[in-house]
Each structure stands twice: as structure tokens, then as C-alpha cells.
VEXDREN-2710 file (C-alpha; in Angstrom, 1 decimal):
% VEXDREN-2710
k/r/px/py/pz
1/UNK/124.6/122.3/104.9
2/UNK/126.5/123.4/101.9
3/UNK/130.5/122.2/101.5
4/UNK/131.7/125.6/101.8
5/UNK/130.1/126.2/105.1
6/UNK/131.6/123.6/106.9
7/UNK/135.1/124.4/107.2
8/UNK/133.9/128.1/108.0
9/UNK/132.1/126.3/110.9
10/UNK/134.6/123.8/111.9
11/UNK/137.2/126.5/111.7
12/UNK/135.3/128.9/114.2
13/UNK/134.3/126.3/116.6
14/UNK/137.6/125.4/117.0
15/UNK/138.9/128.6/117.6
16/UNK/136.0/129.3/120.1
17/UNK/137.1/126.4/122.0
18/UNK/141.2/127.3/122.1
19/UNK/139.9/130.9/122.8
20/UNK/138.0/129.4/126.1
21/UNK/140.9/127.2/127.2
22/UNK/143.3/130.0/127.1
23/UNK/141.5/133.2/128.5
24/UNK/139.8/131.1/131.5
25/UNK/142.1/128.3/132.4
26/UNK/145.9/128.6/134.2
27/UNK/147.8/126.1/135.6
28/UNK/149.9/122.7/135.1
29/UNK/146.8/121.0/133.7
30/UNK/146.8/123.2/131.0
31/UNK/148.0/120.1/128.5
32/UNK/145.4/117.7/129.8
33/UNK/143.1/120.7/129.7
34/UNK/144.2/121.2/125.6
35/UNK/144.5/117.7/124.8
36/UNK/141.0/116.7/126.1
37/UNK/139.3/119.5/124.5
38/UNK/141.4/119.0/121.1
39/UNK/139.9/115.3/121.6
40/UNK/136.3/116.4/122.1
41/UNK/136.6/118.6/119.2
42/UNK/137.6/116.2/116.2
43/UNK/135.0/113.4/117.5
44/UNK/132.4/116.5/117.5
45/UNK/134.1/117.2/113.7
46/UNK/134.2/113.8/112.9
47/UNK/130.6/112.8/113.7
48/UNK/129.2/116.3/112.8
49/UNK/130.5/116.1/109.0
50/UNK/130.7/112.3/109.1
51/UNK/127.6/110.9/110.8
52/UNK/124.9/113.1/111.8
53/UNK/123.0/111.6/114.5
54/UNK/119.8/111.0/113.3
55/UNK/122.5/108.1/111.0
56/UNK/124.4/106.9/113.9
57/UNK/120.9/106.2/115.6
58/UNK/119.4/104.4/112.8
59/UNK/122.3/102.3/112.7
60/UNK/121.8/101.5/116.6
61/UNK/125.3/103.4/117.8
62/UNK/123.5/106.0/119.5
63/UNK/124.4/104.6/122.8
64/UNK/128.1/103.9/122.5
65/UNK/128.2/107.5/120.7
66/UNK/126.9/109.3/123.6
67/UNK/128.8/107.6/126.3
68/UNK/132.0/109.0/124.4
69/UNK/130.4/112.3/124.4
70/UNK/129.9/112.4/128.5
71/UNK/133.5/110.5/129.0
72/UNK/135.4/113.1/126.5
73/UNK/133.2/116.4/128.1
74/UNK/133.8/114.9/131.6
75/UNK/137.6/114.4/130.9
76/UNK/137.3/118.1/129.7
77/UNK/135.7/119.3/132.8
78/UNK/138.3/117.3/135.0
79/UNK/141.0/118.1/133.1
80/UNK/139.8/122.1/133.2
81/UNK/139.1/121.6/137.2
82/UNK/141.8/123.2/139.5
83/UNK/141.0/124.8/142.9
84/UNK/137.5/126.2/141.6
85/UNK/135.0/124.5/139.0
86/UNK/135.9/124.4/135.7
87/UNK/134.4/127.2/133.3
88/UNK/133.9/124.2/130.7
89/UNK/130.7/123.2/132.0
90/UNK/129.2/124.4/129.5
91/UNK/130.7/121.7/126.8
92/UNK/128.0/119.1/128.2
93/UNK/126.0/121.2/126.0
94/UNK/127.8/118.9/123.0
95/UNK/126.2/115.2/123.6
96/UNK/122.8/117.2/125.3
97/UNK/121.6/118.9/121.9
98/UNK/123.0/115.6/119.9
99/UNK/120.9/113.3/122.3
100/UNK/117.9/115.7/122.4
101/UNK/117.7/115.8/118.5
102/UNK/116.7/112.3/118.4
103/UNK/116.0/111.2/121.6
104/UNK/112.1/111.4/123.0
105/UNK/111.8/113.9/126.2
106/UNK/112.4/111.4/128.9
107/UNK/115.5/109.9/127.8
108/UNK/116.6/114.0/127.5
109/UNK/115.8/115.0/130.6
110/UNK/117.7/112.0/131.4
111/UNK/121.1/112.7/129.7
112/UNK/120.4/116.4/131.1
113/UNK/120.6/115.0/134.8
114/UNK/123.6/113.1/134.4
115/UNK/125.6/116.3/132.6
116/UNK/124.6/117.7/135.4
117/UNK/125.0/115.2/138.0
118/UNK/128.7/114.7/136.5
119/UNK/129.2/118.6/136.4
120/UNK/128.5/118.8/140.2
121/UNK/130.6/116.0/141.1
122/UNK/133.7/117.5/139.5
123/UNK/133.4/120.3/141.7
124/UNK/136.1/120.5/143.9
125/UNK/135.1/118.9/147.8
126/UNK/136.7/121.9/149.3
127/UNK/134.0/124.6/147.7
128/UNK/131.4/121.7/149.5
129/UNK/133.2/122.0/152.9
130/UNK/133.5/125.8/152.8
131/UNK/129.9/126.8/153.9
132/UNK/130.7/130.5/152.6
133/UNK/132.1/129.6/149.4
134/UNK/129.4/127.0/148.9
135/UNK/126.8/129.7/149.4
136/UNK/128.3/132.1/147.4
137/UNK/128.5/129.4/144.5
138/UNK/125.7/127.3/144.8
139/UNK/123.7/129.8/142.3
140/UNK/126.1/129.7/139.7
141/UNK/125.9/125.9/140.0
142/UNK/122.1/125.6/139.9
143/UNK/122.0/128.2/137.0
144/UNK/124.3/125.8/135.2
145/UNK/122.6/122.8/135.4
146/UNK/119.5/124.7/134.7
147/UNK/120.7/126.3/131.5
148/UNK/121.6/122.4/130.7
149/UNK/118.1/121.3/131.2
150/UNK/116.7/124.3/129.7
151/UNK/118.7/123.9/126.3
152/UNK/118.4/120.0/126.2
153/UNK/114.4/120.9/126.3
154/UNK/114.5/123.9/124.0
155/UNK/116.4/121.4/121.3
156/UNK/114.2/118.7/121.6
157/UNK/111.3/120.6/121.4
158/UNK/112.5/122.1/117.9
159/UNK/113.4/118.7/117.1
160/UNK/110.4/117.6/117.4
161/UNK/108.8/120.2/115.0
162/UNK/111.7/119.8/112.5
163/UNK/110.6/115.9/112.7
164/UNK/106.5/116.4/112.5
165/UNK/107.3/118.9/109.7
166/UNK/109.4/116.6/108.0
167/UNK/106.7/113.8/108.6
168/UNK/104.2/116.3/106.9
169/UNK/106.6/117.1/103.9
170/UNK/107.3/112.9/103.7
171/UNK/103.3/112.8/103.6
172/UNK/102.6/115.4/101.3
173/UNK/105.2/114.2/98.9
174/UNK/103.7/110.4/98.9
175/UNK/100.4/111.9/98.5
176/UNK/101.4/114.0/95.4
177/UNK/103.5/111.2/94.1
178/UNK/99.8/109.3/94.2
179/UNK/98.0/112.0/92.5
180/UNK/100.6/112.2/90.1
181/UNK/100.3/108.3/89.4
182/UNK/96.9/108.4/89.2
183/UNK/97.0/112.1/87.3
184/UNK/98.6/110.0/84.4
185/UNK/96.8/107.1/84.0
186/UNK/94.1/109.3/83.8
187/UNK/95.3/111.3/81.5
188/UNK/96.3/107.6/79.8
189/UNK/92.7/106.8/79.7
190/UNK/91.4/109.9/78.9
191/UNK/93.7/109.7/75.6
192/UNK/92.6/106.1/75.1
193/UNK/89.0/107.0/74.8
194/UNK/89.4/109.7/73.1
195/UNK/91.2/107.5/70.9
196/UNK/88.5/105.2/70.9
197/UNK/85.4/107.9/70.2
198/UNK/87.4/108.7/67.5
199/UNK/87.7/105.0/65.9
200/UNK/84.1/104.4/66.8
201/UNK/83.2/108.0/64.8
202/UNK/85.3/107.0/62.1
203/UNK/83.3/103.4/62.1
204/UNK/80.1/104.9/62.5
205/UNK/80.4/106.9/59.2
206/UNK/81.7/104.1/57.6
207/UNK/78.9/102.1/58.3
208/UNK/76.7/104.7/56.9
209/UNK/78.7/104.9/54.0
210/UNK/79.7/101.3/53.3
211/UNK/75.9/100.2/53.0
212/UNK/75.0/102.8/50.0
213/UNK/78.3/101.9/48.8
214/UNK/78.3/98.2/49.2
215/UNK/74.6/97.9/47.3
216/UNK/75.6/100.3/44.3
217/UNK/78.8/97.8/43.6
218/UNK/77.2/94.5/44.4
219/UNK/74.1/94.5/42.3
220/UNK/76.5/95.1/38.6
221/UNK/79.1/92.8/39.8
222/UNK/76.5/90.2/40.8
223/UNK/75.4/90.9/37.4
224/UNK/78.9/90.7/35.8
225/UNK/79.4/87.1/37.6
226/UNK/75.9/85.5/36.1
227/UNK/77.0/86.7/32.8
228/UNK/80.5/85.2/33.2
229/UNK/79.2/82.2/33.8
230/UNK/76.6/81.9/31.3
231/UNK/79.0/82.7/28.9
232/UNK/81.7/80.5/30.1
233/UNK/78.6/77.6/30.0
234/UNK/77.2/78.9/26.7
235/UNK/80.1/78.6/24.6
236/UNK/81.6/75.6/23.4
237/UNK/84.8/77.3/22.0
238/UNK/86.4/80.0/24.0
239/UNK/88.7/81.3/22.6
240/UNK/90.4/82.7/26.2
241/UNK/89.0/80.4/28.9
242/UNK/91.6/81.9/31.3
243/UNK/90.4/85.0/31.3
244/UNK/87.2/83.8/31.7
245/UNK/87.7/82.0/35.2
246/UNK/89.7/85.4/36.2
247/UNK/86.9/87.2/35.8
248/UNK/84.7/84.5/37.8
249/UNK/87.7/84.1/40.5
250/UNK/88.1/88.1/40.6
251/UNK/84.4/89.0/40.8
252/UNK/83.9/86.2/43.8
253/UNK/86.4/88.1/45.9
254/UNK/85.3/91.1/45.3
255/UNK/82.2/89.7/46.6
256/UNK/83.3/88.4/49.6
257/UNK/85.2/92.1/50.5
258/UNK/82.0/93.7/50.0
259/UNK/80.6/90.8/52.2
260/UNK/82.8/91.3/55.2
261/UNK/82.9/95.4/54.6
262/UNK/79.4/94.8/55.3
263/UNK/80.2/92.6/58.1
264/UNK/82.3/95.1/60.0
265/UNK/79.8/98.5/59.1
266/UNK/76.7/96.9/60.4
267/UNK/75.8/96.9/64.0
268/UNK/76.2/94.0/66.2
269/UNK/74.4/92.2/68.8
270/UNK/75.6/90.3/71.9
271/UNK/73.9/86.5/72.4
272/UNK/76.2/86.1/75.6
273/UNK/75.9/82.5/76.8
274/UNK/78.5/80.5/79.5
275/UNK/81.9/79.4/77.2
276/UNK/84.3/76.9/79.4
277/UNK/87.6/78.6/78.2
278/UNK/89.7/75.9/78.4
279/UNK/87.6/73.7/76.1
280/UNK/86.4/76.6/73.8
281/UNK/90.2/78.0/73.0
282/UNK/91.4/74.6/72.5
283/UNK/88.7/74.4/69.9
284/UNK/90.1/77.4/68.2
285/UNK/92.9/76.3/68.4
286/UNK/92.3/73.1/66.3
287/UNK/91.4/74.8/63.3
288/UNK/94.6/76.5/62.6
289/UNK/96.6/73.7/63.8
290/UNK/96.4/72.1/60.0
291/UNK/97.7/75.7/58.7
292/UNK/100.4/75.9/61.0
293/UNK/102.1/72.6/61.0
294/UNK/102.0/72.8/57.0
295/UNK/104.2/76.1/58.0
296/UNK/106.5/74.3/60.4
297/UNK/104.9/76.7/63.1
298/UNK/104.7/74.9/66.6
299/UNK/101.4/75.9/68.4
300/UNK/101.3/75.9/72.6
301/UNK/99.0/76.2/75.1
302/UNK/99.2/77.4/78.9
303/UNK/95.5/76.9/80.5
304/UNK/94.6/77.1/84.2
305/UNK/94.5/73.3/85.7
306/UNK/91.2/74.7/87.1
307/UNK/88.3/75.5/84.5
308/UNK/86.9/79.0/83.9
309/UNK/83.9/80.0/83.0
310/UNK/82.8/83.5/81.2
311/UNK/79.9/84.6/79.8
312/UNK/80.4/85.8/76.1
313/UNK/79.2/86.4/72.8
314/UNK/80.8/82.6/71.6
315/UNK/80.8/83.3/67.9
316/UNK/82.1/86.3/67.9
317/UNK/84.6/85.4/70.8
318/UNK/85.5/82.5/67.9
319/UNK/86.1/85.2/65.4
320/UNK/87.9/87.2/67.2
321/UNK/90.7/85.0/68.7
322/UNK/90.5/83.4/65.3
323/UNK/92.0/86.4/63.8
324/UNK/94.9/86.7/66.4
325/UNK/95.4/83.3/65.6
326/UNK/95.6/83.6/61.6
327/UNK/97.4/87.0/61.9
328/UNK/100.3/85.6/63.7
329/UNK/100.4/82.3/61.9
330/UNK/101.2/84.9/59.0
331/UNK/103.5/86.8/61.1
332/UNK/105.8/83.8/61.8
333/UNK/108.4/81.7/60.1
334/UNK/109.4/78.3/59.7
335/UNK/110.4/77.1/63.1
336/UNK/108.8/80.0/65.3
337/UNK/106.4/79.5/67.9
338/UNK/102.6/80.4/69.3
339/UNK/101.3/80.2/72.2
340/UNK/97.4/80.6/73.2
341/UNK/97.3/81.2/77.2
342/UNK/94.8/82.5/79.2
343/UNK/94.4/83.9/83.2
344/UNK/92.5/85.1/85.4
345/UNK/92.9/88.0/87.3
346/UNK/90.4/90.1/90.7
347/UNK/87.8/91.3/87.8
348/UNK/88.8/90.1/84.5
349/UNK/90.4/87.2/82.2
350/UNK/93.5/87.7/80.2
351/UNK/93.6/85.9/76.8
352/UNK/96.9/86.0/75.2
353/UNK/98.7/85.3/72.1
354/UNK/101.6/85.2/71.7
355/UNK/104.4/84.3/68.7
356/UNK/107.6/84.9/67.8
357/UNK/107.4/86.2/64.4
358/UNK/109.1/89.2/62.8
359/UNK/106.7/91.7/65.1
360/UNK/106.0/95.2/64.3
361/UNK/107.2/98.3/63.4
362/UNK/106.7/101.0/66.3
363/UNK/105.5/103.6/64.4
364/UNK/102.6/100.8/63.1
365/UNK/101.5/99.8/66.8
366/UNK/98.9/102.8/66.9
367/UNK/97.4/102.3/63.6
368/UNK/97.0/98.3/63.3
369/UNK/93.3/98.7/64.5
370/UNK/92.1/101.5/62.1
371/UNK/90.2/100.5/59.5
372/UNK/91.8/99.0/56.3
373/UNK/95.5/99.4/57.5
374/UNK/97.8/96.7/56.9
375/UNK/101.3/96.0/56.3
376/UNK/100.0/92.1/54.1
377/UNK/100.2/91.9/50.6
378/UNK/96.1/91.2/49.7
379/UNK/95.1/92.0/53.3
380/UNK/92.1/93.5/53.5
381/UNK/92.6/95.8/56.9
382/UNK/89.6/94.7/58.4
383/UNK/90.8/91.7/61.0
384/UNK/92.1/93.3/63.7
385/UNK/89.7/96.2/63.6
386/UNK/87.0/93.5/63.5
387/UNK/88.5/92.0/66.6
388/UNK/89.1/95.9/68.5
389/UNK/85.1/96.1/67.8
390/UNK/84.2/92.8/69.3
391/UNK/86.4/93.1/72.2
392/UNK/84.9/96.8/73.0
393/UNK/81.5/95.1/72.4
394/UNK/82.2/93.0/75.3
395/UNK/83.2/95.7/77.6
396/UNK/86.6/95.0/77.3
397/UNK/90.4/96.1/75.8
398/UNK/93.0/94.8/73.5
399/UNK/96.6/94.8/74.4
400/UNK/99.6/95.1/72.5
401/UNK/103.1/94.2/73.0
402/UNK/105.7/93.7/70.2
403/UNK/109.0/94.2/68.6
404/UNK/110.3/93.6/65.4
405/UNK/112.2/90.3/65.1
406/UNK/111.2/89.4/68.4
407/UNK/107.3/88.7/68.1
408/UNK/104.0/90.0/69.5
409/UNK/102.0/89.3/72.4
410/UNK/98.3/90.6/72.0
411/UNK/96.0/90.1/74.8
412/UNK/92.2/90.3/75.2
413/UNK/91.1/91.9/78.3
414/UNK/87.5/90.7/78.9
415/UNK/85.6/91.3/82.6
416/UNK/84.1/88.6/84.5
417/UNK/80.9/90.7/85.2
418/UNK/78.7/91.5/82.4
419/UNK/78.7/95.1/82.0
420/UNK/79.2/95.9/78.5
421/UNK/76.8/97.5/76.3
422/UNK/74.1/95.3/74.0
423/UNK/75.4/96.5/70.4
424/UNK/77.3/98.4/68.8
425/UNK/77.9/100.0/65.7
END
């Protein structure tokens, strides 16, 4: 109910209530009459704007509130009560339609016997002891406390829609809050392989293209190489022998770039065999362990006490968490950290690596596994793409977490079951 409603309301009741007390009762109660009902009115104010019942019965006052519901009403009714029955009977009607919006049916009927039960016995014993008054009344007193038990049943029956409906809308609301969930992630996914299609397109094509490519180039430059050499070997008085081993030293890593272009266009195959994990990463971990301390770089490990077994491609697992390795012994500084960890999860084992190097740019998270991107002076682009391919290969993700000046976390998602393709291109 809206703010502005609620005085309108209070405001009417009130004057409903004076109206009442005025028109139908007369007499030297009249004060007792006025102050009871002024007292039933600001507790039904009170609790009515303040705490709604369905609040004082979850906080376990229900009880206490609707005994000072009957005492107030039945002060009202005594107070109202002269030489006939008070014409406030009616007021029971307050704690009856509170009681019957949260209470089940029998504890309504119940509080709808003792309004009426209470009514009756504030009836005055002389209307009892008349036999013609008493027969002349009796009606109006069984219509009363059937109009009680009539409305206490008519609330709690609409109370009981309002709650099933409400239990409905509750349902209906946790079930779209699921579809939504699962609405987005699939939309996530849906953009991640789309994402994906589009990387392996792009790598298909470069395949095709880097193996025309890569032929053309290497068969002069193997050609340029021999001849360097011969005529480094040749002649007994260069007259530049730097240039010379430039060209030798320039032509061999050109070489090698055309050798690992190659490497990453061709297709691959899976050899899966059983790799303990704890023993295979701490292998990998040994061979950058030289680069790292000449770096001041501390390298750490956090491995399951108990042993883990998965069944991988090892050589290209080896390359691949070789490459996280080397990429964020580049990304760190004197002093930082990495740490190799590993865990397993219902389906899957998480590989991590983590460092606290300088991190990466946000707007570079979404390209670092294309193709010949990177942010390193003489890099060739083709590490972490290598290691996107491998870990897809396997039937599995790659994660990334960074920021800049705060490090990266990278983490290979691989599944215990084998259920990965045999190649890919």
C-alpha cells in the first residue's frame, strides 16, 4: 500500500469507529467506552503500518499480539455493554481477519469460537434470565457469531490463495532467475565457440598458406646460409667478418621462425599416455628454474599430497606449460614470484600459473591467443597460440586472469575422461 493511502485509511477508520461509539452507545460508560476503542484503534494503527502480521509471526509474537487483540476488543465490548449487548461486537472482527491471514483453518475457527464465546459472555445475565427477551435476541446473537465465523473463513480462504499465488510467483521467479543463469552462460559459450571457429578458421587458412609460403622462403635462405658459410670458410681475409656472422646469425633465425610457423600450421596428433602430474610438472619446472634464479625470480609449487594421474599427449603437455612458464618468467621482475599449482576438480584438473609480474593490459586479454600478437620486443606471437591449440587438442580450455601490475594467473583446464578429438589443424 502506497504512503499516501495510509493516512486516508487510518483517517477513515478512525472516524468510523468515533461515528459507532457516538450514534449507538449512551450512558456513564461512555469514557471507558471512548478510551478502550481509542486504545484498540492505535495498536490496530500501530501494527497495521508498523508490523504487518505475516512479520510479527515470523518473528514468533503472533501469540502475545493476538491476546492483546481479544483483551483490547473484549475491554471494548465490556466497556460498550450497559443493560443490552454491546453493538461493538462486531470489532472481534480486528484480531479474526489478522489471525486468519496467517493462521492455518483450525487454529481460525479457533480464535472465531473464542470471539464468540467472549461476545456471548458479555451479554448481560438479565437478557439470559428473561425467557422473552432471550428469545427475541437469541437470533441476533447466533447471526453474530456466525457472521464471525463466516468472515474468519472467507479471510483465510483468500489468504490462502494470496499465499499459493505468491508461492507460484516465488517459483516462477526462481525458475526464470535459472533460465536466465543458464540463458547467459549459454550465450557465454555460444560466444566462446564462436570465438573459437573463428581462431581455428583463421589457423586453418594459415596452415594452408604457411606451407607454400614457408617452402618458397626456406629453399633461397637455405641457399643464402651455405653460401655464407662457404664464403666465410673460403676466404682468408675478410675484409667485414662481422657482417658475415650477421648474416649466418640472421639467416638461422629466420630459419627457426619458418621452423616453428610450420610447427604451429601443420596438423597435430595426440600419443596420449598416463603422466603422474606431480612428478611431470615438477620436471618442467626444473628447466626454467636456472632462467629464473639468474632473474632473482622465486619459483613455487602447490601439488596435491595425493598423486594424480591423467592421460595426455606428454610432449605437447611439456610444451605447452613450458610456454606459461617462459612467458611469465619474462613477465616478472627482480624479486616477483611464480607459482606452478595444480587441482582437481568432479571432471577435470586445473593447472595454474601464476606470477606477479607487470600483467596485462585489458584491452590485450582477448587478443593474446591470436596468431602472431604480442606485446615482446622479438616475440614471435606464436607461444600462447601454440598452447590455446594444444589445450583445445586435449578437449580442454585456457583461462585467464590478470591485471596490470598485479600479475596473471593462467590456467589449463584439461578433463579427466578422454574425450577430445585425435588431431587438429
Amino acid at each position: 500500500m502506497s504512503h499516501s493511502i495510509l493516512p486516508a485509511k487510518s483517517s477513515l477508520m478512525l472516524l468510523l469507529l468515533l461515528a459507532l461509539l457516538l450514534v449507538f452507545f449512551k450512558g456513564p460508560n461512555l469514557l471507558y467506552g471512548a478510551l478502550s476503542l481509542l486504545a484498540v484503534t492505535l495498536y490496530y494503527f500501530f501494527t497495521d503500518h508498523r508490523l504487518p502480521p505475516d512479520q510479527i509471526s515470523r518473528r514468533g509474537y503472533l501469540g502475545i499480539h493476538l491476546f492483546l487483540y481479544m483483551l483490547l476488543c473484549t475491554a471494548v465490548i465490556w466497556a460498550t455493554t450497559g443493560d443490552e449487548e454491546s453493538h461493538y461486537w462486531i470489532i472481534y472482527l480486528l484480531p479474526i481477519v489478522t489471525g486468519a491471514s496467517v493462521l492455518n483453518l483450525g487454529r481460525t475457527l479457533g480464535l472465531c469460537a473464542l470471539s464468540s464465546l467472549l461476545y456471548l459472555a458479555l451479554i448481560p445475565a438479565t437478557i439470559y434470565l428473561d425467557p422473552t427477551e432471550l428469545q427475541e435476541d437469541l437470533p441476533e446473537f447466533i447471526i453474530s457469531s456466525i457472521s464471525l465465523f463466516a468472515i474468519g473463513i472467507l479471510v483465510h480462504s483468500l489468504a490462502e490463495q494470496n499465499r499459493h499465488k505468491l508461492q507460484q510467483e516465488k517459483q516462477l521467479n526462481y525458475q526464470l532467475s535459472i533460465n536466465e543463469e543458464a540463458l547467459r552462460q549459454s550465450l557465454k559459450k555460444l560466444e566462446e565457440t564462436e570465438e573459437s571457429l573463428r581462431r581455428q578458421d583463421r589457423l586453418a587458412a594459415l596452415g594452408e598458406i604457411s606451407a607454400g609460403l614457408a617452402h618458397e622462403i626456406r629453399n633461397p635462405l637455405g641457399i643464402i646460409s651455405s653460401s655464407a658459410q662457404l664464403l666465410d670458410s673460403s676466404s682468408q681475409d675478410c675484409s667485414n667478418p662481422a657482417l658475415m656472422t650477421i648474416i649466418q646469425e640472421e639467416a638461422t633465425r629466420l630459419n627457426n621462425l619458418i621452423s616453428r610457423f610450420l610447427d604451429f600450421g601443420s596438423p597435430l596428433h595426440l600419443q596420449r599416455s598416463p603422466c603422474q602430474l606431480n612428478d611431470f610438472l615438477t620436471q618442467v619446472l626444473d628447466h626454467v628454474r636456472g632462467l629464473a634464479s639468474s632473474k632473482n625470480i622465486t619459483l613455487n609449487t602447490t601439488f596435491p599430497s595425493t598423486p594424480i594421474t591423467l592421460l595426455v599427449d606428454t610432449e605437447l603437455l611439456h610444451q605447452t606449460v613450458m610456454n606459461l612458464l617462459l612467458n611469465a618468467v619474462e613477465a616478472c621482475r627482480p624479486g616477483d614470484q611464480i607459482t606452478l599449482s595444480f587441482c582437481k576438480r568432479s571432471d577435470h584438473i586445473r593447472i595454474n600459473v601464476e606470477d606477479s609480474g607487470r600483467g596485462i593490459a585489458e584491452e590485450e586479454l582477448k587478443q593474446i591467443f591470436a596468431p602472431f600478437f604480442t606485446t615482446r620486443e622479438g616475440g614471435s606471437g606464436l607461444g600462447l597460440a601454440n598452447v590455446h591449440k594444444a589445450t583445445t587438442l586435449h578437449g580442454g580450455t585456457i583461462e585467464v586472469r590478470s591485471r596490470p601490475d598485479h600479475g596473471s594467473t593462467f590456467t589449463l583446464v584439461l578433463p579427466l575422461k578422454e574425450n577430445s578429438p585425435c588431431h587438429a589443424s
